[in-house]
C-alpha positions as CSV (number, residue, x, y, z in Angstrom):
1,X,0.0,0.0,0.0
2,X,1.2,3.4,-0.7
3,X,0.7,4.9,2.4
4,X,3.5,2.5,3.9
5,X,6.3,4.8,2.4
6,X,4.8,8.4,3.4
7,X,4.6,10.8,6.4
8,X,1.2,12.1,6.7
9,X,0.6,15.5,8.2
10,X,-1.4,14.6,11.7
11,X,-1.3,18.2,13.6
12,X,-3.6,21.3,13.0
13,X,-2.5,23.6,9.9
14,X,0.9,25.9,11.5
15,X,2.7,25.8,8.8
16,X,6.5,27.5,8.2
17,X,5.5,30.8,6.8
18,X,9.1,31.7,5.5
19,X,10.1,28.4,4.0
20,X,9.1,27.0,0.3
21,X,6.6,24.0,0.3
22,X,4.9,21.6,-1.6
23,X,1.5,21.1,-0.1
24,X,-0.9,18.2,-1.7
25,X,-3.6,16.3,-0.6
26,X,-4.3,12.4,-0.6
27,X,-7.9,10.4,-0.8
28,X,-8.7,7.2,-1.3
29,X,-8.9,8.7,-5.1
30,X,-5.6,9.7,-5.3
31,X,-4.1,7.1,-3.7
32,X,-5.5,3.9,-6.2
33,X,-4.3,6.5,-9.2
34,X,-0.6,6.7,-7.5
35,X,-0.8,2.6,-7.5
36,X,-0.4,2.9,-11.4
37,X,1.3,6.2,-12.1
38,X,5.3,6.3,-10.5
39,X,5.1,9.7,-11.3
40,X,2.3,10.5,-9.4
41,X,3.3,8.5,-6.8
42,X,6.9,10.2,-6.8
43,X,5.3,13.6,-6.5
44,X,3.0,12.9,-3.5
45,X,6.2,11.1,-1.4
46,X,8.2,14.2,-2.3
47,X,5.9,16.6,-0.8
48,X,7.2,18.8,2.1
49,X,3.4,18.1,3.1
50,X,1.3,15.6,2.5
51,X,-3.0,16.0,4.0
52,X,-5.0,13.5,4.7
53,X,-8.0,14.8,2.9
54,X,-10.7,12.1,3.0
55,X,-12.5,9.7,5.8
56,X,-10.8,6.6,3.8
57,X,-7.0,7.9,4.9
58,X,-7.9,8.8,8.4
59,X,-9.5,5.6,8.7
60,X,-6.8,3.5,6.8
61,X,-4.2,5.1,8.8
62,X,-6.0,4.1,12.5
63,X,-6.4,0.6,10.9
64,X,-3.2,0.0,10.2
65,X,-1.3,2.5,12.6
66,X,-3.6,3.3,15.6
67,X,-2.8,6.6,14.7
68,X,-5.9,9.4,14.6
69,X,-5.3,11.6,12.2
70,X,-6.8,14.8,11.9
71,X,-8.9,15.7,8.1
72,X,-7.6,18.1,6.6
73,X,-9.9,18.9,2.8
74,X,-7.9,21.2,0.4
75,X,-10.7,23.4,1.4
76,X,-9.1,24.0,4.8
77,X,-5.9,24.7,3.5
78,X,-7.2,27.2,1.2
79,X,-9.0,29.1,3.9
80,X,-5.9,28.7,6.5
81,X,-3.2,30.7,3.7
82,X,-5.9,33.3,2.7
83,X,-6.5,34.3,6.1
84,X,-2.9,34.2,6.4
85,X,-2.1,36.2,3.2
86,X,-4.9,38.8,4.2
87,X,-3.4,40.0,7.5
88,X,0.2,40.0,6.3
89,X,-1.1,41.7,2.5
90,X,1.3,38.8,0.8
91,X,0.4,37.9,-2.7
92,X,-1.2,35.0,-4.2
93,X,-1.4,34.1,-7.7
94,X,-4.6,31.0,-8.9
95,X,-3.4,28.4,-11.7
96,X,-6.4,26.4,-13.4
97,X,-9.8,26.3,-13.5
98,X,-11.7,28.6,-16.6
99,X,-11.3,32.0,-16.8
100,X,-15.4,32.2,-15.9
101,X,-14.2,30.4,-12.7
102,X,-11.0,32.4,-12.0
103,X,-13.2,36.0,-12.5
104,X,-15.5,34.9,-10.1
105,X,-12.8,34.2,-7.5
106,X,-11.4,37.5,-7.9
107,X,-14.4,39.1,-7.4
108,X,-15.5,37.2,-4.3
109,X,-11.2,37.0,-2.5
110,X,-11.4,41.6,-3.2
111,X,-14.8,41.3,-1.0
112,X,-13.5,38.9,1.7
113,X,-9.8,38.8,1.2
114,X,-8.9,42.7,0.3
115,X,-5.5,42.7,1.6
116,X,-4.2,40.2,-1.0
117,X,-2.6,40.9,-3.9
118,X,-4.5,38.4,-6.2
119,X,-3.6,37.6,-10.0
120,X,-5.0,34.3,-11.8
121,X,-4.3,32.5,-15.4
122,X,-6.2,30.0,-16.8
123,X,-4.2,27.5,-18.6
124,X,-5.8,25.6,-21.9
125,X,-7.6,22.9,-21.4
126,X,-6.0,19.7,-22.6
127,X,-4.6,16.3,-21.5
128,X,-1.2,17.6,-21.6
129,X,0.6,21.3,-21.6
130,X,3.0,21.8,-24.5
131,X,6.3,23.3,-23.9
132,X,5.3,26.6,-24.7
133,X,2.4,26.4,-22.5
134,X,4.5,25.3,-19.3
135,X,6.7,28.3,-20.2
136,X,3.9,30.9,-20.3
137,X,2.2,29.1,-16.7
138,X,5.6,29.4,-15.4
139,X,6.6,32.6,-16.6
140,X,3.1,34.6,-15.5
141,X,4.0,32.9,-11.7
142,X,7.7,33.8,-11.5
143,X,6.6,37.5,-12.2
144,X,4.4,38.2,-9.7
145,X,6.7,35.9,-7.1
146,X,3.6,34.6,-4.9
147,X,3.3,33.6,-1.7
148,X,1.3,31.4,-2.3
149,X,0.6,29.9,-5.4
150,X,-2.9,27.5,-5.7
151,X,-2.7,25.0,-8.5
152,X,-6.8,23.8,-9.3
153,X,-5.9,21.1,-12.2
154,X,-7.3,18.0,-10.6
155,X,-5.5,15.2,-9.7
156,X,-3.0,13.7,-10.6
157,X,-2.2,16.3,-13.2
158,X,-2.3,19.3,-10.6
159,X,0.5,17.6,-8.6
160,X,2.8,16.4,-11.6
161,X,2.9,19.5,-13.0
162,X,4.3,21.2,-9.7
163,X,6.4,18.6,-8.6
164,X,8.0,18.6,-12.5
165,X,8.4,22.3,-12.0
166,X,9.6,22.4,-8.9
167,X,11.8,19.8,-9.5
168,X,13.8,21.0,-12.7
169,X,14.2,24.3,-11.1
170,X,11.3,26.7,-13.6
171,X,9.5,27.9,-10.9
172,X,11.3,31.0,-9.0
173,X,9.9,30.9,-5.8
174,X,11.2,32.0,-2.3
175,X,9.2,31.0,1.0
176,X,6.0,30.3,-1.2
177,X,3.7,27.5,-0.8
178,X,2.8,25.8,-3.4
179,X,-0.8,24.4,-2.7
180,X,-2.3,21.5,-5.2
181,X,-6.1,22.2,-4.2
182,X,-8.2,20.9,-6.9
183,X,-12.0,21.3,-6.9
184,X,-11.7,24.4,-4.1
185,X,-11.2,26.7,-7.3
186,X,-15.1,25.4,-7.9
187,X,-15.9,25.3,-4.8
188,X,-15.4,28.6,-3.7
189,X,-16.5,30.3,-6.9
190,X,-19.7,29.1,-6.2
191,X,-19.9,26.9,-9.4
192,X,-19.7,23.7,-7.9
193,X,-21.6,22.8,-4.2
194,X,-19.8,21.4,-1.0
195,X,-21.5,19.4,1.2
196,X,-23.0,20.7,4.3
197,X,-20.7,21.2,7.8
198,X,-22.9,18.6,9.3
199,X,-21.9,15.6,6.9
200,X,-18.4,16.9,6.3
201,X,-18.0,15.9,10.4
202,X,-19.7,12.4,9.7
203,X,-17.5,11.9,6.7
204,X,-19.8,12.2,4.2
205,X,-18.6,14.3,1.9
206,X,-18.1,11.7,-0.6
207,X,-21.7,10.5,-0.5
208,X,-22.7,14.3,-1.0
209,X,-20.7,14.5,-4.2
210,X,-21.8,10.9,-5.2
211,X,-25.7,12.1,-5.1
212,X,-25.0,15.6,-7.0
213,X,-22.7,13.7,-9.7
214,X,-23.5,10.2,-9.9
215,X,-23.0,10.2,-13.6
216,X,-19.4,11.6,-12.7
217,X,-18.8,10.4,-9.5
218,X,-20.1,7.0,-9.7
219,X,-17.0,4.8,-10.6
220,X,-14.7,6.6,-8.2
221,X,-16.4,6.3,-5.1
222,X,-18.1,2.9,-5.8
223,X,-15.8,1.0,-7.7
224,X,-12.8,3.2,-6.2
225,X,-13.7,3.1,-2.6
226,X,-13.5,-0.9,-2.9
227,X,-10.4,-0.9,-4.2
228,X,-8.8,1.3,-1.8
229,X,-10.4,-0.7,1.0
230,X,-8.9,-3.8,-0.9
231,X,-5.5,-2.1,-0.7
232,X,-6.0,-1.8,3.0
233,X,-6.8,-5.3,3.9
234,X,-4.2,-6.3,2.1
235,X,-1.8,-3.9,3.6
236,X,-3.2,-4.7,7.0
237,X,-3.1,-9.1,6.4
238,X,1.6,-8.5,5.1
239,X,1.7,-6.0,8.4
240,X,0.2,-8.7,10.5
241,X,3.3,-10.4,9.7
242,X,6.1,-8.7,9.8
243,X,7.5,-7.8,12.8
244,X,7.6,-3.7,13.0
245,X,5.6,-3.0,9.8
246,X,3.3,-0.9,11.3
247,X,6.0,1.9,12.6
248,X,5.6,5.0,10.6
249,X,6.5,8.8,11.2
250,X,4.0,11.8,11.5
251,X,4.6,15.8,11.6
C-alpha cells in the first residue's frame, strides 16, 4: 500500500511561513491512481506536506497504525493561507480552472480577502501542456513571485505539473507554498456545491458529491472506494506479519 512509504501530516495547519513548500492532498482517489502512475506517486512522497483529505486515509491510517489523524480537505488549506495572506497583504497568484471560474474568484477574494494581492491564469484545457504552454504558466508565476501559489488542475495532473516544476528548477519561488487544491477553485467560486458542515464531520462528503454527480462520481467512489479498501486489507493481512511494519512517522 502506498501509504506504507509516506509521512502524513497529523497536527492542525501551522505551517512555516518563511520556507518554500509543496503542499498536496491524498484520498482514497488519489491514492489507487498513485498505485499505477510512479510519477504521481513520486510527486505525493516528495511533498514537504502531505493531507489527509478524506475519511478513507484517516480511517486507513487508524487501521493500520492506531494513529488518529486529523482531516484536513484542500478546502481548509485554502481558507488557513488566505487568512494568512490577508493580515500579512502577501500575494497570491490561482493556476487552473476557466477563466469564468477564476473572475469569479477574484471578485469574491477583493470582497473577503482585500489585503491580498490576487492575480490568476487559466491555462488551456487539454490532456497535456505543451512546452510553450509550461513556459507561459511558469513565466506569469515567477513574475508576480507569490506567496502562495494555488494549483486547481485536478488530480494527478495538478501535482505532476508542480512537482515537475519544482523539480527541474522553472519555478522561481522563495518562502512560497505551493498548494495543489483541486475542486476548491469550484468550490469557492460558487460553481460547484460542497457538502453541508454537518456531513463533512460524519465523513460524508463523498456520498454528498456521489448524489449531486452520480454520472461523474459513480466509478470513483463505488468502484474506487473498494479498491482502496482492498488495498488496506491487504496492507493490514503482510503488516500482520512482519515484525515492525506498522512503525511510521508523523509531523
Amino acid at each position: 500500500m502506498y501509504l506504507k512509504d509516506q509521512t502524513l501530516y497529523a497536527s492542525s495547519l501551522e505551517l512555516l511561513p518563511d520556507k518554500k513548500l509543496l503542499i498536496s492532498t491524498i484520498n482514497a482517489h488519489s491514492h489507487n491512481l498513485a498505485q499505477k502512475d510512479p510519477l504521481f506517486a513520486e510527486a505525493l512522497q516528495n511533498s514537504d506536506v502531505l493531507l489527509p483529505d478524506g475519511i478513507g486515509i484517516v480511517g486507513a491510517v487508524r487501521l493500520l497504525m492506531g494513529v488518529r489523524l486529523q482531516k484536513i480537505a484542500g478546502a481548509d488549506l485554502f481558507c488557513y493561507e488566505m487568512n494568512r495572506l490577508n493580515r500579512t497583504g502577501g500575494r497570491c497568484f490561482f493556476l487552473g480552472s476557466s477563466e469564468s471560474t477564476l473572475r469569479k474568484i477574484r471578485e469574491k477574494a477583493a470582497k473577503e480577502y482585500p489585503n491580498i494581492q490576487l492575480h490568476t491564469y487559466s491555462p488551456p484545457y487539454k490532456p497535456e501542456f505543451s512546452e510553450e504552454d509550461n513556459k507561459v504558466m511558469i513565466a506569469a508565476v515567477n513574475e508576480m513571485e507569490p506567496n502562495v501559489l494555488f494549483i486547481g488542475m485536478t488530480a494527478p495532473k495538478q501535482e505532476k505539473w508542480a512537482y515537475q516544476a519544482i523539480n527541474n528548477s522553472q519555478l522561481i519561488i522563495h518562502n512560497c507554498h505551493v498548494c495543489c487544491i483541486g475542486a476548491v477553485f469550484d468550490f469557492y467560486a460558487g460553481t460547484v456545491t460542497r457538502a453541508p458542515r454537518w456531513m463533512i464531520k460524519l465523513g460524508l462528503e463523498w456520498f454528498y458529491r456521489l448524489v449531486k454527480e452520480p454520472r461523474r462520481m459513480w466509478r470513483r467512489y463505488l468502484i474506487g472506494n473498494t479498491k482502496f479498501i482492498y488495498y488496506v486489507m491487504k496492507e493490514k493481512w503482510q503488516r500482520s506479519g512482519v515484525p515492525g511494519k506498522n512503525r511510521h512517522s508523523y509531523t
